[in-house]
C-alpha positions as CSV (number, residue, x, y, z in Angstrom):
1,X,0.0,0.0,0.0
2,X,3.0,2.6,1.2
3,X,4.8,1.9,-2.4
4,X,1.0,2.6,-4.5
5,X,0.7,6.0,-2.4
6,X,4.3,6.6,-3.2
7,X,4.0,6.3,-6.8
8,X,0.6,8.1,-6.5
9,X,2.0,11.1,-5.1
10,X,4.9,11.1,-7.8
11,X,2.2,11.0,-10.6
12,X,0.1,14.0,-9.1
13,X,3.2,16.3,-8.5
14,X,4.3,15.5,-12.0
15,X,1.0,16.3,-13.4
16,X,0.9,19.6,-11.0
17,X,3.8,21.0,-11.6
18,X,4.4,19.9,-15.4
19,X,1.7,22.7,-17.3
20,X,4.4,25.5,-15.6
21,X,7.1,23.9,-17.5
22,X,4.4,24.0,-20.3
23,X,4.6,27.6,-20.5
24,X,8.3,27.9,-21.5
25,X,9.1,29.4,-24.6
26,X,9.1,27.3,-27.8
27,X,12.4,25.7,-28.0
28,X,14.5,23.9,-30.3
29,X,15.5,20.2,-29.9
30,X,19.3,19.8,-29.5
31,X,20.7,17.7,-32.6
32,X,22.0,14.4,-30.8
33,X,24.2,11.8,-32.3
34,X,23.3,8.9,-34.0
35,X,24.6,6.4,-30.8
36,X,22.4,7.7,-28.8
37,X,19.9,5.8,-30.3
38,X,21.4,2.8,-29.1
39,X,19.4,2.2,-25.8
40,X,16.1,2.3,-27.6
41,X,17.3,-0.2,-30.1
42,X,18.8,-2.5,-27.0
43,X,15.1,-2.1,-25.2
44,X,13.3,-3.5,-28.7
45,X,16.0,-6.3,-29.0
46,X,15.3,-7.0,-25.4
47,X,11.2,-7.2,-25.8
48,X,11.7,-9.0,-28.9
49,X,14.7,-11.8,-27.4
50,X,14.4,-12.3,-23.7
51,X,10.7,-14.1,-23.9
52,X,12.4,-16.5,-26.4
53,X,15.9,-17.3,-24.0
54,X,14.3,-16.9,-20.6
55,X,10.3,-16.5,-21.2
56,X,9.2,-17.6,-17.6
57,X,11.8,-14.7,-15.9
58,X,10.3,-12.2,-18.6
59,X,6.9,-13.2,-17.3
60,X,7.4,-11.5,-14.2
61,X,6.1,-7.6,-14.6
62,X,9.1,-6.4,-12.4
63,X,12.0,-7.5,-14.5
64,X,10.6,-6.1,-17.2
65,X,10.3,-2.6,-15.1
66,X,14.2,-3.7,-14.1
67,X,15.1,-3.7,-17.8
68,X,13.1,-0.6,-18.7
69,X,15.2,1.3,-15.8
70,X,18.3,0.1,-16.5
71,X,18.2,1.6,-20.2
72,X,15.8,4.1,-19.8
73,X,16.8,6.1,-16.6
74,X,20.3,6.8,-17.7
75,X,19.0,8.1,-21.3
76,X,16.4,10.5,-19.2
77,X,19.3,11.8,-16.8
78,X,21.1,12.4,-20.3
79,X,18.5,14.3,-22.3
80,X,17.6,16.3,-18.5
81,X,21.5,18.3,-19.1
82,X,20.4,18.7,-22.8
83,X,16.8,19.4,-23.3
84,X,14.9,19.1,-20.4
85,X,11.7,20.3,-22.2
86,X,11.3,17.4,-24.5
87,X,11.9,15.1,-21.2
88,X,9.5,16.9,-19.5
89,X,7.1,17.0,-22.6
90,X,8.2,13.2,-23.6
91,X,7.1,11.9,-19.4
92,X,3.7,14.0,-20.1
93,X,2.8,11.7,-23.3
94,X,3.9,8.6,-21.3
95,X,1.4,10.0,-18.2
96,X,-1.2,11.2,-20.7
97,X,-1.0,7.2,-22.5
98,X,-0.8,5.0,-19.1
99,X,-3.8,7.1,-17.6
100,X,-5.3,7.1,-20.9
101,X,-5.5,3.1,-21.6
102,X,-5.5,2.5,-18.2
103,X,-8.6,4.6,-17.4
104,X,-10.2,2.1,-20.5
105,X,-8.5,-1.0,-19.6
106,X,-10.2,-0.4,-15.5
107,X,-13.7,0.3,-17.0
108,X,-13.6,-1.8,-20.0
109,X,-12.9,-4.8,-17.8
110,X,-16.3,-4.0,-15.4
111,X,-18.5,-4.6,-18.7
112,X,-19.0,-8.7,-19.3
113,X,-20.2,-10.4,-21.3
114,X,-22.4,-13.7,-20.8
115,X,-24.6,-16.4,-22.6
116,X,-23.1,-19.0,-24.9
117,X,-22.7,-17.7,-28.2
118,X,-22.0,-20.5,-30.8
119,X,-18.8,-20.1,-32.3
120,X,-18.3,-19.6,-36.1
121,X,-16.1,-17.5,-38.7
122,X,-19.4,-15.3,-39.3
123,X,-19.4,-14.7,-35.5
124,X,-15.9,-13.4,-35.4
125,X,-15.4,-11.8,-38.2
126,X,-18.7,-10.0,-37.3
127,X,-17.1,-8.9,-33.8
128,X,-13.8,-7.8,-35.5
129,X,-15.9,-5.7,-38.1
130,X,-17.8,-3.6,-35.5
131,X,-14.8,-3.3,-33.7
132,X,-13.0,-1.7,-36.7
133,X,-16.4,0.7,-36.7
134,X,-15.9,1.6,-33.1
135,X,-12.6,2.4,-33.5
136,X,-13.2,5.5,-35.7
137,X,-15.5,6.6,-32.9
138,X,-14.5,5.3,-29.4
139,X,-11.0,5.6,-30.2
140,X,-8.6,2.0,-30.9
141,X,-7.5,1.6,-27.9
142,X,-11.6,1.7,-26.3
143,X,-12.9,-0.5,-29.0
144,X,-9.8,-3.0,-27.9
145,X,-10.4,-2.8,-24.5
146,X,-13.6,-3.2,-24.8
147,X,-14.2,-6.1,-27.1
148,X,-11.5,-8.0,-26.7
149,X,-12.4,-10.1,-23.8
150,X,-16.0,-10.7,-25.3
151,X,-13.8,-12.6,-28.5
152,X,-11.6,-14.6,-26.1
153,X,-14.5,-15.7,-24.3
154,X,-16.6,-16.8,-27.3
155,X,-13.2,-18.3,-28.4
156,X,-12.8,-19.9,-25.0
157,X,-12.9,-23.7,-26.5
158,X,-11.3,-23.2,-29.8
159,X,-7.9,-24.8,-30.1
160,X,-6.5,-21.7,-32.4
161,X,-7.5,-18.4,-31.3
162,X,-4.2,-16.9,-31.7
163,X,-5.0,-15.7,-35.3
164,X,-7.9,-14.4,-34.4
165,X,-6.3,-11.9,-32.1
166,X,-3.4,-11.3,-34.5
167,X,-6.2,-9.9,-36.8
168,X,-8.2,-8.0,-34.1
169,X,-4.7,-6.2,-33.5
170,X,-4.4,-5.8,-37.2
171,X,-8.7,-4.0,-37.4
172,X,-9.8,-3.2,-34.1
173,X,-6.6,-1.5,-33.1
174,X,-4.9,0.2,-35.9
175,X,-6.8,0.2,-39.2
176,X,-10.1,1.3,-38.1
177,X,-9.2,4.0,-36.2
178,X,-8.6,6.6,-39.6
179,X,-12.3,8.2,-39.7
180,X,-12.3,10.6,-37.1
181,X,-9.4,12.3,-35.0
182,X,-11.3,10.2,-32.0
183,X,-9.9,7.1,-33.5
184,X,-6.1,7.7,-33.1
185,X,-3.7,9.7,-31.4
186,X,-2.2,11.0,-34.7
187,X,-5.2,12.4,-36.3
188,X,-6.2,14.1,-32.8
189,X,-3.2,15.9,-33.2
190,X,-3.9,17.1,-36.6
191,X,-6.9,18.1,-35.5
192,X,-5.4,20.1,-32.3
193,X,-3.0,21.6,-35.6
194,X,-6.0,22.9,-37.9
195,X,-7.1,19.8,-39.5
196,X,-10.9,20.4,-40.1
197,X,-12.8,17.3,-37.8
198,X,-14.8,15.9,-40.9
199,X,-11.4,15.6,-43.3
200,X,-10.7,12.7,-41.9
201,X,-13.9,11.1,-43.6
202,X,-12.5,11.5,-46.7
203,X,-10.0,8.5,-46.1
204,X,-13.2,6.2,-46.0
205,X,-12.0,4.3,-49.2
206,X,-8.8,3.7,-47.9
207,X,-10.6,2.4,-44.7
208,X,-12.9,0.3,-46.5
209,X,-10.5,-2.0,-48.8
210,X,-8.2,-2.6,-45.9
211,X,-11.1,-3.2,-43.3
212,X,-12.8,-5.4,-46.4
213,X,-9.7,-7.7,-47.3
214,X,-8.7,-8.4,-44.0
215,X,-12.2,-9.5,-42.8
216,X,-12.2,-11.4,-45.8
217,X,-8.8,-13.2,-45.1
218,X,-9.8,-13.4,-41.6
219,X,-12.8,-15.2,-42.4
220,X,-11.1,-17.9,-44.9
221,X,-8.1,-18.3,-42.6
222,X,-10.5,-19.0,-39.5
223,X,-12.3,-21.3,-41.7
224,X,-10.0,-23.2,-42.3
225,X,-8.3,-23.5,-39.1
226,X,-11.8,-24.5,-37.5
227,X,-12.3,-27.3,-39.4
228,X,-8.2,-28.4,-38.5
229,X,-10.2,-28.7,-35.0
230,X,-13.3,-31.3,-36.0
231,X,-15.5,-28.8,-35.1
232,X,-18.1,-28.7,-37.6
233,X,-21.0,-29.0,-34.9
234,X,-20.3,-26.0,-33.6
235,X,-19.8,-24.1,-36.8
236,X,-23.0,-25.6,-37.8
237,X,-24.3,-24.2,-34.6
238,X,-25.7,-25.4,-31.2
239,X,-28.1,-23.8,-29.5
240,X,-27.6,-21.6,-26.6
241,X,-28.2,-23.2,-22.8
242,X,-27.8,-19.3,-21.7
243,X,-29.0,-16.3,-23.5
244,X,-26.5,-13.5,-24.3
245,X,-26.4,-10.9,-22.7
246,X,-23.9,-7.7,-20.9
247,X,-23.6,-6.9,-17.4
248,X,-21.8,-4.5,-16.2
249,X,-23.9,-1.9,-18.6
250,X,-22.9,1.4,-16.1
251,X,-19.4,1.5,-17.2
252,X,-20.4,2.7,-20.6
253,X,-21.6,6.0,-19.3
254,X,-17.8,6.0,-17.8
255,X,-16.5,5.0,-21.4
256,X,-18.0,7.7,-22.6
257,X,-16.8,10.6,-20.0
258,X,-13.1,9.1,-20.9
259,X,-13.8,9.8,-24.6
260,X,-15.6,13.5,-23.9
261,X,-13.1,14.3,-22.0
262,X,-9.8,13.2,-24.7
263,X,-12.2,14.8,-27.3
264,X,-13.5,18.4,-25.6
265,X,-10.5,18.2,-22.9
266,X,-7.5,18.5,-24.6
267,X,-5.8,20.4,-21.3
268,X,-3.7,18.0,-19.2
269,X,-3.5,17.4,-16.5
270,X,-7.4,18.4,-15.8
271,X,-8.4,15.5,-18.6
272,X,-6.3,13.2,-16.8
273,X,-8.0,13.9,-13.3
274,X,-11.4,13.1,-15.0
275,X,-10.4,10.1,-16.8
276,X,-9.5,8.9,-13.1
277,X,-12.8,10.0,-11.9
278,X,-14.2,7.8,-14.5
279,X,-12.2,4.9,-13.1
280,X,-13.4,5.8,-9.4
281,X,-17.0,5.9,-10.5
282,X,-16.2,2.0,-12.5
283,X,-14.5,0.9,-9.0
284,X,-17.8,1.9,-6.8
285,X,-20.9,1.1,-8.9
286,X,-19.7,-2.3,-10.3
287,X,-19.7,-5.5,-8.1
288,X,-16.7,-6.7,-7.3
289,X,-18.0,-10.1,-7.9
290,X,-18.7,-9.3,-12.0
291,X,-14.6,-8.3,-12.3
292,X,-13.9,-11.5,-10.4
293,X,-16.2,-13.3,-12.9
294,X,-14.8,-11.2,-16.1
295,X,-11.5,-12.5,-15.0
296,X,-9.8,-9.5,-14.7
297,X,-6.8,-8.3,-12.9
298,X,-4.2,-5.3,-13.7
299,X,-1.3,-7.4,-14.1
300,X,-1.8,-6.5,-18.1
301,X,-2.0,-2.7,-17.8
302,X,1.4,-2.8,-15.4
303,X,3.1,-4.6,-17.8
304,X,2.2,-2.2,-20.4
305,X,2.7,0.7,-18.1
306,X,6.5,-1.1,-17.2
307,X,7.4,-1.6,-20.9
308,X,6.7,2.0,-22.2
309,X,8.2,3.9,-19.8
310,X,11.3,2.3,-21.1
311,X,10.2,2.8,-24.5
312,X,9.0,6.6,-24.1
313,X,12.5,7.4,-22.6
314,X,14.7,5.7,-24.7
315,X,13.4,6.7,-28.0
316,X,13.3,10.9,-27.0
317,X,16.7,10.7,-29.0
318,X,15.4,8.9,-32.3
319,X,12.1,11.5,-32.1
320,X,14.5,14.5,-31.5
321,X,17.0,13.2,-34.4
322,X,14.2,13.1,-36.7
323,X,12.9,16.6,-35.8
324,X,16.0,17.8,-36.4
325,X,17.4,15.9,-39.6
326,X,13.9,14.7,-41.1
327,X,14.3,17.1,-43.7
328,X,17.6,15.3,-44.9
329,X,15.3,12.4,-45.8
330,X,14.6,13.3,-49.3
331,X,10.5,13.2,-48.7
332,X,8.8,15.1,-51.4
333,X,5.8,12.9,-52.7
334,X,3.3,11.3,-51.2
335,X,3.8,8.1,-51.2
336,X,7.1,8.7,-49.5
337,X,5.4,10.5,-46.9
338,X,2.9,7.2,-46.0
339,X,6.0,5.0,-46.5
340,X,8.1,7.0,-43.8
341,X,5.8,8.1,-41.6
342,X,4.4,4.4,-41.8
343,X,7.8,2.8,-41.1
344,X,9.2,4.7,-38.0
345,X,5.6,4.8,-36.9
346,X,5.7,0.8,-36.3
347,X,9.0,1.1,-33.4
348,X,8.4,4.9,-32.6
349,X,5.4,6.6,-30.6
350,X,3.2,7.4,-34.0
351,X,1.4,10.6,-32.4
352,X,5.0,12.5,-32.5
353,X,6.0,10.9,-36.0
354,X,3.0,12.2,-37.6
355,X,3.4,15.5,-35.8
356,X,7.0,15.7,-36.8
357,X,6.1,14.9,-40.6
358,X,3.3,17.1,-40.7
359,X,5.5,19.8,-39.3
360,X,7.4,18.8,-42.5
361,X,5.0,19.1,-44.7
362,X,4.2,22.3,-43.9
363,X,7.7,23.8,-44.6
364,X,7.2,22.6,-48.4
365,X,5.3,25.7,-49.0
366,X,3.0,23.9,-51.5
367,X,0.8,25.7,-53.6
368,X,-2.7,24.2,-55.0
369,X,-5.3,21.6,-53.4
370,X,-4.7,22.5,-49.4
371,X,-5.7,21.3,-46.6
372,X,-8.1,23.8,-44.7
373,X,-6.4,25.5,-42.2
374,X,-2.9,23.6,-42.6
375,X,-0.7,24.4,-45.7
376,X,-0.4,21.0,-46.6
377,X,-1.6,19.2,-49.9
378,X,-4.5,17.0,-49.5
379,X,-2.8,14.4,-50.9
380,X,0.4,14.3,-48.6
381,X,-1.8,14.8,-45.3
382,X,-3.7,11.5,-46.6
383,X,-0.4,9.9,-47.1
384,X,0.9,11.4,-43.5
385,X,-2.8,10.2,-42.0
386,X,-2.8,6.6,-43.4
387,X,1.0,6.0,-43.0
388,X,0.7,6.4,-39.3
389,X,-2.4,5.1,-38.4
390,X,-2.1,2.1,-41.0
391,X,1.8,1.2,-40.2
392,X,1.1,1.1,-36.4
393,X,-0.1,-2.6,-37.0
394,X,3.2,-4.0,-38.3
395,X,4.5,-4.2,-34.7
396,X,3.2,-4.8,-31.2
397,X,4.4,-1.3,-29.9
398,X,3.1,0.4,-33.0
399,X,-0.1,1.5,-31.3
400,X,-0.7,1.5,-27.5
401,X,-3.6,-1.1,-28.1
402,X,-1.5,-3.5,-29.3
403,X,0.5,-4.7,-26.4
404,X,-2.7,-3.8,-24.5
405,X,-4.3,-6.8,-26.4
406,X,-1.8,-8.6,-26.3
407,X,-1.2,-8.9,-22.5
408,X,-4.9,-9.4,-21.8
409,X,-4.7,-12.5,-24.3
410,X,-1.5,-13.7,-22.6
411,X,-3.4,-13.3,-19.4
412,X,-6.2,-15.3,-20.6
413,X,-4.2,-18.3,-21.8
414,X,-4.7,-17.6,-25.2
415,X,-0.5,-17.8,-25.9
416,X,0.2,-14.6,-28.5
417,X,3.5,-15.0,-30.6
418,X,6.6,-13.0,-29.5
419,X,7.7,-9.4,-30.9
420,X,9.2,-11.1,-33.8
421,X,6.9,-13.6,-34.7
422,X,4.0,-11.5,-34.5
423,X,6.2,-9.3,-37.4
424,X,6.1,-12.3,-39.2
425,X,2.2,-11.8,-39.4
426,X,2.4,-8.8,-40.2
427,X,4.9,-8.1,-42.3
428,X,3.3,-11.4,-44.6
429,X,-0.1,-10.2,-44.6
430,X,-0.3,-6.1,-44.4
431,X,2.7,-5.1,-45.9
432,X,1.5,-6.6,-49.5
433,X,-1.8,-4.9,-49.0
434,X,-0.1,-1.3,-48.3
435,X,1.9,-1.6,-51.0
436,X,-1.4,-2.4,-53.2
437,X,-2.9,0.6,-51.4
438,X,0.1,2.8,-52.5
439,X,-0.9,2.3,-56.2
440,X,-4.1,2.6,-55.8
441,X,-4.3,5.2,-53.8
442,X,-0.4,7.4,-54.5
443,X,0.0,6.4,-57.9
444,X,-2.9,5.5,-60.4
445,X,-4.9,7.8,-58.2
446,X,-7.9,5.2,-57.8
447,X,-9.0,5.7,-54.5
């Protein structure tokens, strides 16, 4: 109890005294050398290696906080003697995200969801498709939090599942989030820069095919697999002993202050303090006995919370490299700007990357079809938008969702492949379709 108050206290002076170091003047990012980089690439080797040569000491959520310390602290202690504003600015993100996806992750997991539901390919790739719906409009990391225990449970006597939430990851967490700045961090930004809130609608094509042919593989890949498992009377459907239904109802009203309050609340730390109000009102009007039922613990949301702040402190000298240097990169057209942004978007915090780009963007001094309010051509802000929210798929630290999901399905027994394996899926299966969607969409202009 004497270490939660402890860290409590730390988290509430930070998020006191942080909007006075707010105030400073605009400053300019120190250009840092190249090895400094180092640390951030030794904390992805280590989440992609260690669970493969020691998996059951990696399990433990407090050698992971041991390895994010280890590289991390020394890197902040480094960047505090040469730009203590982007520290400071870089542990406000990492508060803003934790109490963020926490804030879901505590009321999502008061919402359950019972009955016997008969499991099929229609039946998931039904879930999966609302999921990528909600995303545009609860944000990714709401609509994952929030659906993916009802999958895992329908799921609950299928012999592979993995895929299933390899593909949720791929919908429900990246992809579907591009139709409104509620649906990812990235276009929320644009939209705190001038982007007009309905632009984003116009990437609806673009959010369509990918949404369409992943359902579509989904569904012939779970086929397929549930067949492997003799399980033909279930895909042919048995009826229901218990009538589905959701308990737990209340914490939707909570959902939805947490989104209000990222949407018409963009001052921390007062939208933090109501996201944990939300959490406080979860905690008291839902039953103990329904989170005990739903399975649900917070060992997922401190691993996530462990892991990132050695990720958000290790990688403040890859973001302030490329804020400095990105214009060396040689990006003029579009399709290098979705390629670019989409790349350093999969290992780097995509909310900066897009900023960073769209910062670039704006120093072209284009001329012709703007974006409202902006200065940037419609055409490279679609390949900015898509890049980032798209690319954040290809790895599990892409998107905040991701290892979100990822832990709970861990948690659940449902096994998830490691950082490099779960490339493997990725890398097979979206990175053929973005390069399909650069033609269509960069190059012959189709969509």
């Amino acid at each position: 109890m004497a270490r939660k108050i402890i860290v409590m206290g730390v988290v509430l002076l930070f998020m006191l005294v942080s909007p006075a170091f707010a105030e400073e003047e605009a400053h300019h990012a120190v250009s840092l050398p190249l090895i400094t980089i180092v640390p951030f690439i030794v904390m992805l080797l280590c989440i992609a290696l260690i669970p493969l040569i020691k998996e059951h000491w990696w399990e433990d959520n407090w050698h992971k906080l041991i390895i994010s310390c280890i590289l991390g602290i020394p890197m902040g202690i480094y960047i505090l003697f040469h730009d203590y504003i982007e520290l400071l600015e870089t542990m406000e993100e990492y508060l803003s995200f934790i109490i963020y996806v926490g804030s879901l992750f505590v009321v999502a997991g008061g919402v359950m969801l019972k009955g016997d539901v008969k499991v099929s390919p229609k039946v998931n790739t039904l879930f999966i498709g609302i999921g990528g719906l909600l995303a545009s409009f609860i944000g990714t990391p709401g609509a994952s939090v929030l659906l993916i225990r009802p999958v895992l449970r329908i799921n609950s006597g299928r012999k592979y599942v993995m895929h299933t939430v390899i593909f949720f990851i791929f919908v429900v967490s990246n992809i579907g989030g591009c139709l409104t700045p509620l649906g990812d961090p990235p276009l929320f930004l644009g939209y705190l820069n001038g982007v007009p809130f309905s632009w984003t609608f116009m990437l609806w094509p673009n959010w369509l095919f990918m949404i369409s042919i992943l359902l579509l593989i989904y569904y012939v890949v779970d086929s397929y697999l549930l067949k492997r498992e003799g399980l033909k009377q279930i895909e042919a459907g048995i009826k229901p002993e218990e009538p589905f239904k959701l308990e737990g109802l209340i914490n939707f009203l909570w959902l939805l202050g947490i989104i209000l309050s990222v949407a018409f609340l963009p001052i921390f730390p007062l939208r933090e303090l109501v996201m944990l109000a939300m959490v406080a009102l979860s905690l008291i009007t839902t039953s103990k006995g329904l989170r005990r039922e739903n399975k649900f613990t917070y060992n997922p949301i401190i691993e996530v919370a462990f892991l990132f702040f050695g990720i958000f402190l290790t990688m403040i000298p890859a973001l302030i490299i490329l804020k400095s240097r990105g214009g060396e990169l040689g990006v003029a057209e579009p399709w290098h700007f979705f390629w670019i942004t989409g790349i350093l978007s999969s290992f780097l915090d995509n909310a900066p990357t897009y900023l960073t780009f769209f910062n670039l963007a704006q120093g072209l001094q284009a001329s012709g079809n703007l974006v409202a309010n902006t200065g940037i051509p419609v055409e490279i802000l679609k390949a900015i938008s898509l890049g980032a929210v798209f690319m954040g798929a290809n790895t599990y630290i892409g998107n905040g969702p991701n290892f979100m999901v990822k832990a709970i399905s861990d948690e659940a027994g449902t096994k998830m492949p490691s950082f490099l394996g779960y490339m493997i899926w990725s890398f097979g299966i979206l990175i053929p379709l973005f390069v399909f969607n650069t033609f269509l969409t960069f190059i012959w202009k189709l969509i």
